[in-house]
C-alpha positions as CSV (number, residue, x, y, z in Angstrom):
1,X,0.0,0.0,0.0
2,X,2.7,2.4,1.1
3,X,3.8,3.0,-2.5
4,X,0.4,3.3,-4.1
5,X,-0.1,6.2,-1.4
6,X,3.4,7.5,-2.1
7,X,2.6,7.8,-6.0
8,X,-0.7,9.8,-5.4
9,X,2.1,12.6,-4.2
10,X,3.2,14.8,-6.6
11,X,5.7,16.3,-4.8
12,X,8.5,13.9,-4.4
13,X,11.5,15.4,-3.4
14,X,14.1,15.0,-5.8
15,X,12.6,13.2,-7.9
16,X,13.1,15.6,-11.4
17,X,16.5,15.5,-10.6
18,X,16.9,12.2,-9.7
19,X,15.7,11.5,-13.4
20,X,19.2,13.0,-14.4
21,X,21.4,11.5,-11.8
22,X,23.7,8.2,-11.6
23,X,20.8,6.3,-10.3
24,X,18.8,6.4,-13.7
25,X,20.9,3.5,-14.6
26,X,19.9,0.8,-11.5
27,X,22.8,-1.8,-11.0
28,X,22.5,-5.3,-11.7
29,X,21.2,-6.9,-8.8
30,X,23.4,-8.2,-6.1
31,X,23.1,-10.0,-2.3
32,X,20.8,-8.2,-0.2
33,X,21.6,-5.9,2.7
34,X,20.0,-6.0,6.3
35,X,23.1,-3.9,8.1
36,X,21.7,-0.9,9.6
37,X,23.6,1.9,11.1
38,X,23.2,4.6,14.0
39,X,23.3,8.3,12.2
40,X,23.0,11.4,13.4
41,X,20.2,13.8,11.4
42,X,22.8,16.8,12.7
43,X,26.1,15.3,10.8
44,X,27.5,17.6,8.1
45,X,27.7,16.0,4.7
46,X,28.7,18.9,2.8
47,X,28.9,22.8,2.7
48,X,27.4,24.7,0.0
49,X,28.9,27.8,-0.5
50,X,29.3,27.5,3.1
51,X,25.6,26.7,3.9
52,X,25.3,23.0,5.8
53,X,23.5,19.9,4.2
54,X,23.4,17.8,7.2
55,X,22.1,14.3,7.7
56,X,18.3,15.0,7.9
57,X,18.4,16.5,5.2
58,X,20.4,14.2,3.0
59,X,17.7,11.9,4.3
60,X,14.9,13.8,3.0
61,X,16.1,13.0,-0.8
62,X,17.3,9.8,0.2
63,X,13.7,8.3,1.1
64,X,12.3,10.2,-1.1
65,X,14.4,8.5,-4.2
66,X,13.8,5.4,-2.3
67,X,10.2,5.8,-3.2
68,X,10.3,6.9,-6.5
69,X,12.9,3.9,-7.9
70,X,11.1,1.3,-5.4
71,X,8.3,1.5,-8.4
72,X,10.8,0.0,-10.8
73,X,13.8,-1.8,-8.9
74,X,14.5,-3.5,-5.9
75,X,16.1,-0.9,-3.9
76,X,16.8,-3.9,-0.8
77,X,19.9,-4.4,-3.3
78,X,23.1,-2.6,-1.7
79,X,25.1,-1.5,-4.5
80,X,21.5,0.1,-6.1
81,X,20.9,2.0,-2.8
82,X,25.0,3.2,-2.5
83,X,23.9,4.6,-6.4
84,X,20.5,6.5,-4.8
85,X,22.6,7.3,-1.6
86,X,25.1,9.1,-4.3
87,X,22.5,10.5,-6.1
88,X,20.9,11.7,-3.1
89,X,23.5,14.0,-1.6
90,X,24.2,15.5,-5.2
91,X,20.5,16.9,-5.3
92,X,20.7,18.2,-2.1
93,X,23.4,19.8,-2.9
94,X,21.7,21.1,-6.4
95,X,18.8,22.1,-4.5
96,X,20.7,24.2,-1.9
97,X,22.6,25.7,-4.9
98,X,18.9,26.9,-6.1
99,X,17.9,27.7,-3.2
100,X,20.2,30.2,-3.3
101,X,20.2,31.5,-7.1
102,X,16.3,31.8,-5.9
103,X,17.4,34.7,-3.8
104,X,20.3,36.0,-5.7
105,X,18.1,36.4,-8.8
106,X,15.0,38.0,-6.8
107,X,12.9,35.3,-7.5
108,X,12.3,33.7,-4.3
109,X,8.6,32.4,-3.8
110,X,5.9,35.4,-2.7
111,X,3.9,34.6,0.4
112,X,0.7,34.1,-2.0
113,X,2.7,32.0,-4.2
114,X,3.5,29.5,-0.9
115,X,-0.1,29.7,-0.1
116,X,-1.6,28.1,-3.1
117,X,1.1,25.8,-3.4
118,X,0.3,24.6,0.0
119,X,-3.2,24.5,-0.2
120,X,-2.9,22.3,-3.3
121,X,-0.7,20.0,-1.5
122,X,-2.6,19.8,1.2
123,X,-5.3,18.5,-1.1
124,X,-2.9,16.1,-2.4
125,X,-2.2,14.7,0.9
126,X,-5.8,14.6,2.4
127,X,-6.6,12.8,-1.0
128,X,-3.5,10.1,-0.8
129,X,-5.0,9.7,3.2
130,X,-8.5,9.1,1.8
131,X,-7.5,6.6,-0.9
132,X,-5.3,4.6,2.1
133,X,-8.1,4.7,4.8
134,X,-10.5,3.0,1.4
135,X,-7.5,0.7,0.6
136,X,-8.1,-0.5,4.6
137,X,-11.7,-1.0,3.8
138,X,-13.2,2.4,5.9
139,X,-16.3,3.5,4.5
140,X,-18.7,5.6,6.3
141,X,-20.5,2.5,8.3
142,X,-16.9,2.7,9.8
143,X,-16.9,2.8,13.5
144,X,-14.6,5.4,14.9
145,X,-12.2,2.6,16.6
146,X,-11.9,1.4,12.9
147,X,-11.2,4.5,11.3
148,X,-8.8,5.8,14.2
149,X,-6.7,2.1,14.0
150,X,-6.9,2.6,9.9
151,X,-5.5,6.2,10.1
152,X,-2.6,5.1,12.0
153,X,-1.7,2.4,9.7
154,X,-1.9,4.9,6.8
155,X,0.3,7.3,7.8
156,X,3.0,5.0,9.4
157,X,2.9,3.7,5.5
158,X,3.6,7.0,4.0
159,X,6.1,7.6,7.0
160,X,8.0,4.9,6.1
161,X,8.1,6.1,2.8
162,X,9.4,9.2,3.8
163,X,6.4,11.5,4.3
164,X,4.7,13.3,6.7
165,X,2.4,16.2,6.3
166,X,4.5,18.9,6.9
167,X,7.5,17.8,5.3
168,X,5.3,17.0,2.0
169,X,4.1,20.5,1.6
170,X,7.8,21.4,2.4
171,X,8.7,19.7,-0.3
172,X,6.1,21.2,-2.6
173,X,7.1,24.3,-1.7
174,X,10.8,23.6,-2.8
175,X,9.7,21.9,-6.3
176,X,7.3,25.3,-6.8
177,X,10.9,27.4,-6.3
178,X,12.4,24.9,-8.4
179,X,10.6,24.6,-11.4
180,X,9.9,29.1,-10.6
181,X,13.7,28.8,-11.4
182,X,14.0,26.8,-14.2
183,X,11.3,28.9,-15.7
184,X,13.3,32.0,-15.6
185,X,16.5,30.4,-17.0
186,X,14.8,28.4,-20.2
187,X,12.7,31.4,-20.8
188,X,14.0,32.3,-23.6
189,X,14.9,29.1,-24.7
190,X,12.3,28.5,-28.8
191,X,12.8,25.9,-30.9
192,X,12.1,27.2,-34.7
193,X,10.3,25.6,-37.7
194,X,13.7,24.5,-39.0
195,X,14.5,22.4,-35.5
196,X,11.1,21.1,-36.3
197,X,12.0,19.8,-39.6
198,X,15.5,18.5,-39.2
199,X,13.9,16.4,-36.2
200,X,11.1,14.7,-37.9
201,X,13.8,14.4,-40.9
202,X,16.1,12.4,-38.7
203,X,13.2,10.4,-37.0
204,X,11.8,9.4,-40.9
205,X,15.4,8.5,-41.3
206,X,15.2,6.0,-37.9
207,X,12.4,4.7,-39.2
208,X,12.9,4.3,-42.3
209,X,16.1,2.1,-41.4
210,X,14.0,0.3,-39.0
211,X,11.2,-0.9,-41.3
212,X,12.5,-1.4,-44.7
213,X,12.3,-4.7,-45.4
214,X,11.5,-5.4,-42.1
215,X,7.5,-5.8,-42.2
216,X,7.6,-8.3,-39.0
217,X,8.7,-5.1,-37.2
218,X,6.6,-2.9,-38.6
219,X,3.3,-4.1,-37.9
220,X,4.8,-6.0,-34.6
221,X,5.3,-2.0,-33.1
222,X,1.5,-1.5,-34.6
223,X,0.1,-3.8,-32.6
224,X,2.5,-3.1,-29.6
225,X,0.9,0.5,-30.3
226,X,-3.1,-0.8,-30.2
227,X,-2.6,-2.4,-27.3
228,X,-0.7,0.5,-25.2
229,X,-3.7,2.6,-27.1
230,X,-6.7,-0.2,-25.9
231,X,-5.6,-0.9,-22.1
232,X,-4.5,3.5,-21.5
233,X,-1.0,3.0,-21.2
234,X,-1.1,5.9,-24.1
235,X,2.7,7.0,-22.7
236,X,4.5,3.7,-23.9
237,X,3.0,4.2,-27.4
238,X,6.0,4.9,-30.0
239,X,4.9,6.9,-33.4
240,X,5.6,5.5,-36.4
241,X,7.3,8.4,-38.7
242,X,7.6,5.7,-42.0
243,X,5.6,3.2,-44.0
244,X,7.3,0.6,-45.9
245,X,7.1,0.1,-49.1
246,X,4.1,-2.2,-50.6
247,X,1.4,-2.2,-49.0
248,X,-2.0,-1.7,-50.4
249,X,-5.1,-0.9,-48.6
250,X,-8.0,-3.8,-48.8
251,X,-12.0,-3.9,-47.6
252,X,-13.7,-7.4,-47.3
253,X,-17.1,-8.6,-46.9
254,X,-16.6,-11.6,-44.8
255,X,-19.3,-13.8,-44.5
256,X,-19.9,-16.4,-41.7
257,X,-20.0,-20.1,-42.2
258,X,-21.1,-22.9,-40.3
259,X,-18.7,-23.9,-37.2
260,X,-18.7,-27.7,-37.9
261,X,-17.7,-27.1,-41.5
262,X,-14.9,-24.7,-41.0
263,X,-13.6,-27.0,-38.2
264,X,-13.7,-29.9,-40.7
265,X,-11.4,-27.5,-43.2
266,X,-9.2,-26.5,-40.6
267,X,-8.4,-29.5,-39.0
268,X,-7.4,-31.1,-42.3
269,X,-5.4,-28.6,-43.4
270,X,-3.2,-28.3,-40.5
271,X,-2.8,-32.2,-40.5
272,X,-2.0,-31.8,-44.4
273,X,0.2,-29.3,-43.8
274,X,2.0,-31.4,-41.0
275,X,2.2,-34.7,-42.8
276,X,3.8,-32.6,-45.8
277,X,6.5,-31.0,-43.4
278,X,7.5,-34.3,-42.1
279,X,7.8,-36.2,-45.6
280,X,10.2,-33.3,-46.9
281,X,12.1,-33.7,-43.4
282,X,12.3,-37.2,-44.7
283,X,10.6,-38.2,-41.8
284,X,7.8,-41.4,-41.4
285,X,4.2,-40.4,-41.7
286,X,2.3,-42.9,-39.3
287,X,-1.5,-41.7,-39.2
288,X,-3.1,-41.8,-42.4
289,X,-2.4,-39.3,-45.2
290,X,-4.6,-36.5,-45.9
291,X,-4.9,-35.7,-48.9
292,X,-4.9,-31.9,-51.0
293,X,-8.1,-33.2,-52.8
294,X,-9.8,-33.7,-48.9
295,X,-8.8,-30.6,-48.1
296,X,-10.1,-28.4,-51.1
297,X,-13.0,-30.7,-51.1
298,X,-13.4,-29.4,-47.5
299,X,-13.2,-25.4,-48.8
300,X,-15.3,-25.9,-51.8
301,X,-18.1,-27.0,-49.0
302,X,-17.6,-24.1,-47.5
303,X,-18.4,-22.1,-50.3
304,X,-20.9,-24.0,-51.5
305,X,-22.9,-23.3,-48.2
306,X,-22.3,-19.7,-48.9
307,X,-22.5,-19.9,-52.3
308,X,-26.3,-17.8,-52.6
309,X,-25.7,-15.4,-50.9
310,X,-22.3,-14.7,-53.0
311,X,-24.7,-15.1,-56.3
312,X,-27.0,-12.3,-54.6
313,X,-23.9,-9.6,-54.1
314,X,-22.1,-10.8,-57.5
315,X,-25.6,-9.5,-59.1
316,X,-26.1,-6.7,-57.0
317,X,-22.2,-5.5,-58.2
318,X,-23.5,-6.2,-61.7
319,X,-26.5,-3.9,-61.1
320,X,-24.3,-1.1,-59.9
321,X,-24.5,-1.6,-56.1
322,X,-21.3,-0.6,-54.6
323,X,-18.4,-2.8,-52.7
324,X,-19.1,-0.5,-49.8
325,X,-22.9,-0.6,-50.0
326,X,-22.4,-4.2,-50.0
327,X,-19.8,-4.9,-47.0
328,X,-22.4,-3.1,-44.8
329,X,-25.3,-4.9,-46.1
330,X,-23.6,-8.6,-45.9
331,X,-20.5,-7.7,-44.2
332,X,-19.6,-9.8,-40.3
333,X,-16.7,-7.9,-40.0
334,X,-16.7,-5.4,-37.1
335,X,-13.8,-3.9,-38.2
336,X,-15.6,-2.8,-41.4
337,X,-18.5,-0.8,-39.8
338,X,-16.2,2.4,-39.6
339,X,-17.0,4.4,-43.1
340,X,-13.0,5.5,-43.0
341,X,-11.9,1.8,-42.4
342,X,-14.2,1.0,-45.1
343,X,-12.9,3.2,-47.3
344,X,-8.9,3.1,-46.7
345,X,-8.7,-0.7,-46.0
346,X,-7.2,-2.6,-44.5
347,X,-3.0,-2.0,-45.1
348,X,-2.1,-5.7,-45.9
349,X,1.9,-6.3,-47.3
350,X,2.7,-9.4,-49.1
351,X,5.2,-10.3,-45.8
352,X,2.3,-9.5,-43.7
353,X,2.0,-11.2,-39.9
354,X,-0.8,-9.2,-38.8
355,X,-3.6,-11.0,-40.8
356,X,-4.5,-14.5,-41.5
357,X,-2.4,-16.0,-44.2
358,X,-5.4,-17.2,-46.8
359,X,-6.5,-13.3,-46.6
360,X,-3.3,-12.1,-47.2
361,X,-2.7,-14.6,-50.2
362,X,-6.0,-13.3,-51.1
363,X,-5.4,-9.9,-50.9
364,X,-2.7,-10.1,-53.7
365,X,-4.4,-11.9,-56.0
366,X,-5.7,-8.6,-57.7
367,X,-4.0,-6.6,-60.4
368,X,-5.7,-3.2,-60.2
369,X,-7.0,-0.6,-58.1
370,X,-11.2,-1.4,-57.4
371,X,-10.6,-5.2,-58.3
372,X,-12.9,-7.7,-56.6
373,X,-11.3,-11.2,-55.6
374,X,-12.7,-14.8,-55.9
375,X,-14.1,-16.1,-52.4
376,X,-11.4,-16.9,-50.5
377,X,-11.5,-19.2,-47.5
378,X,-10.0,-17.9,-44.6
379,X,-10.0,-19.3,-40.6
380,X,-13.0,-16.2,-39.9
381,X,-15.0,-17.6,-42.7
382,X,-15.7,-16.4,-46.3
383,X,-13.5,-13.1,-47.9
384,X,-14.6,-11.6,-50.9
385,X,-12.0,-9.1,-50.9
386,X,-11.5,-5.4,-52.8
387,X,-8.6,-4.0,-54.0
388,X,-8.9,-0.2,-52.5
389,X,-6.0,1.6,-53.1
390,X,-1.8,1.9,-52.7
391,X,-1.2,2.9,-49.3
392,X,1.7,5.3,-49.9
393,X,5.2,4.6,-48.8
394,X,7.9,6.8,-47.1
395,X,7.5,9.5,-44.8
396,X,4.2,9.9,-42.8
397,X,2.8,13.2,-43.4
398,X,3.9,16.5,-40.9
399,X,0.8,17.7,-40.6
400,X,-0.1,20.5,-37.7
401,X,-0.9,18.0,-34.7
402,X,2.3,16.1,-35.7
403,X,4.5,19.4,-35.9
404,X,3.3,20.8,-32.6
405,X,3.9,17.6,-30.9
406,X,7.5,17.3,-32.1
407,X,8.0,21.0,-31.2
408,X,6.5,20.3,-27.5
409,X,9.3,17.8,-27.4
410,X,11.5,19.7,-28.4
411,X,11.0,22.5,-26.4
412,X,10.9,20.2,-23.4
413,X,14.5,18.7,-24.4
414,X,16.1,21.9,-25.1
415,X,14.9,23.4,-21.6
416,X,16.1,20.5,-19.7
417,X,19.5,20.7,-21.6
418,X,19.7,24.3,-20.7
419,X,18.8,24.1,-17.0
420,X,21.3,21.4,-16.6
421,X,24.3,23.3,-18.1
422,X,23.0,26.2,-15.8
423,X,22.9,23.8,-12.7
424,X,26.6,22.3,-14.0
425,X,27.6,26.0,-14.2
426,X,26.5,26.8,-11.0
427,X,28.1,23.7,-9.1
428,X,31.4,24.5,-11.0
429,X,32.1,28.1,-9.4
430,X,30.3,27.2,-5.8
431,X,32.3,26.4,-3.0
432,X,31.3,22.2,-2.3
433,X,33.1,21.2,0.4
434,X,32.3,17.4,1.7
435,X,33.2,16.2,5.2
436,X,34.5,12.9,5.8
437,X,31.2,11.2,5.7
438,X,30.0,13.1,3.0
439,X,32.6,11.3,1.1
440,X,31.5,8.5,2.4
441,X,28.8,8.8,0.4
442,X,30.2,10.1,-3.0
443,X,33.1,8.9,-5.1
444,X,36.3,9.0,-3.9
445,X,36.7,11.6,-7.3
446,X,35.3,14.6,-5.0
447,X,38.2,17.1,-4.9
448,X,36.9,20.1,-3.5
449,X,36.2,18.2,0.0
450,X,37.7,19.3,3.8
């Protein structure tokens, strides 16, 4: 529970530096620790310029960083929690360091500004409580005995996890100065048309080298994309920034077929197909052979059961009805019921994985552009399949929503890049100096330490 409560909090201290630090990269996993040692929150770590960044508040990063990599790593592993412990002290340092260009720069945070900050943590917090005390199964039947025991419990666990309500909106009061800070440095930071251009250039180029002649991968990072899309983990989905050459865009009216005959098909095709691997293996056949004449005898019944209703729509395209008249009228295809599906396709590549392999033969067995197919017999039932259109290769287009979402990113790199060489600036020309268990702490590289 403690780190579902910990991740309703915004605020974690650290945290969008941490992002930047040595601990980014977690250590391969070693022997566990259990040693625990007797610290005292008042030791000096380090000096700032000549301001102190003792123990407590080392700590304040430390279990806050705890948190935050607990979500992804096991931070019991020692040589993992000597990288966050490193990681740690160099953030309190940055944050003292900011702490103070805050004030140099007349920028520290206005007495309204700390209000709303704190009044919006403290609806964080009374929100991360609420969730915990549901989590412990409080509702408002609750006694008071209950809820009292069930409060406890929930803020031990965010405790432990390094929070408690005051130090929270302490810490939301240092992000607030924090990103105030950054703000003022990047402000003048713009990223032009040209930076635009040059970065979807180079990410058609990525692409391009990706996914040429590589159609597995292709639609494998489609489907990778649908599912991110379908189950709302929208950040994991990559964009796609080129289409390989060959694809061409294909609408079907699939009709359904009786269960017991398509089993029948199946089932003697994949033993067909079987039998015919292991004689070119050169291996023995022991169950009895099935033939190629059983199976097609098998499809042809399929059609046959289907074969009226493909009369009625072979005479109704005679008459003039339309393909797309017709795949709403006869179609079983869900897939098909969207107008824009209907009308694009269906992108199917000779190489194709994504679709079953009878309508991917199928799909090729037109010349021209409005072509209609012979039934085909696939594993979904009966295809009659039109040939829509090319689906053009190469670049995707840039269109607005594309542009402004590469600039966004850009924007957002180029900041970070230029707050980081201001923070790197800064830490170059302060005075660090790092006691003796500072440098317990960070490499023994430190040179500027007493």
């Amino acid at each position: 529970m403690a780190l579902a409560l910990a991740a309703t909090l915004m605020c974690l201290p650290g945290a969008s530096l941490a992002e930047n630090a040595a601990a980014t990269d977690a250590p391969a996993a070693i022997e566990e620790t259990t040693t625990t040692v007797a610290e005292d929150p008042n030791e000096v770590l380090a000096t700032v310029n000549g301001v102190e960044i003792t123990r407590a508040r080392f700590n304040t990063f430390y279990q806050s960083m705890l948190s935050y990599y607990g979500q992804y790593y096991d931070t019991t592993n020692e040589s993992l929690q000597a990288a966050i412990r490193q990681s740690a002290l160099e953030v309190a340092v940055q944050y003292e360091l900011m702490n103070q260009k805050l004030v140099e720069l007349g920028l520290s945070l206005t007495d309204e500004e700390i209000a709303a900050v704190e009044a919006e943590a403290q609806t964080n917090w009374d929100a991360a409580v609420q969730n915990g005390m549901e989590y412990m199964g409080i509702t408002d039947d609750s006694t008071d005995e209950e809820r009292a025991s069930a409060m406890v419990e929930v803020l031990s666990s965010l405790e432990a996890e390094g929070f408690t309500e005051e130090s929270y909106k302490a810490s939301c009061v240092e992000e607030a100065g924090y990103n105030k800070l950054m703000d003022d440095i990047v402000k003048d930071v713009t990223v032009s048309d040209e930076d635009v251009q040059a970065e979807f250039d180079s990410l058609v180029e990525a692409d391009k080298e990706k996914y040429e002649g590589h159609v597995d991968q292709y639609e494998n990072d489609q489907y990778m994309n649908r599912m991110y899309a379908a189950y709302g983990y929208t950040d994991y989905i990559t964009p796609q920034y080129y289409v390989p050459s060959g694809y061409r865009g294909v609408s079907h009216i699939l009709l359904d077929v009786d269960d017991t005959l398509m089993e029948t098909y199946t089932n003697l095709l994949a033993t067909y197909e079987e039998q015919q691997d292991q004689i070119e293996a050169g291996e023995e056949v022991t169950e009895e052979l099935v033939t190629l004449e059983q199976v097609e005898a098998a499809k042809q019944a399929i059609i046959d059961s289907v074969q009226p209703t493909i009369d009625e729509i072979n005479q109704k395209l005679a008459d003039g009805v339309s393909f797309d008249e017709l795949i709403q009228e006869y179609g079983t295809d869900p897939g098909m019921q969207d107008a824009a599906t209907r009308a694009e396709g269906y992108s199917v590549h000779m190489d194709s994985t994504n679709w079953d392999a009878a309508f991917t033969a199928g799909a090729f067995t037109m010349e021209k552009i409005g072509d209609i197919s012979e039934p085909v017999v696939g594993s979904y039932g009966v295809h009659i399949l039109q040939y829509v259109r090319d689906v053009p290769s190469g670049a995707v287009e840039l269109d607005t929503d594309l542009k402004e979402s590469l600039r966004a990113e850009l924007l957002s790199s180029k900041q970070q890049e230029t707050f980081n060489a201001a923070i790197t600036k800064w830490m170059d020309e302060a005075n660090i100096v790092y006691t003796d268990a500072g440098l317990d702490i960070m490499p023994t590289t430190v040179d500027n330490a007493e």
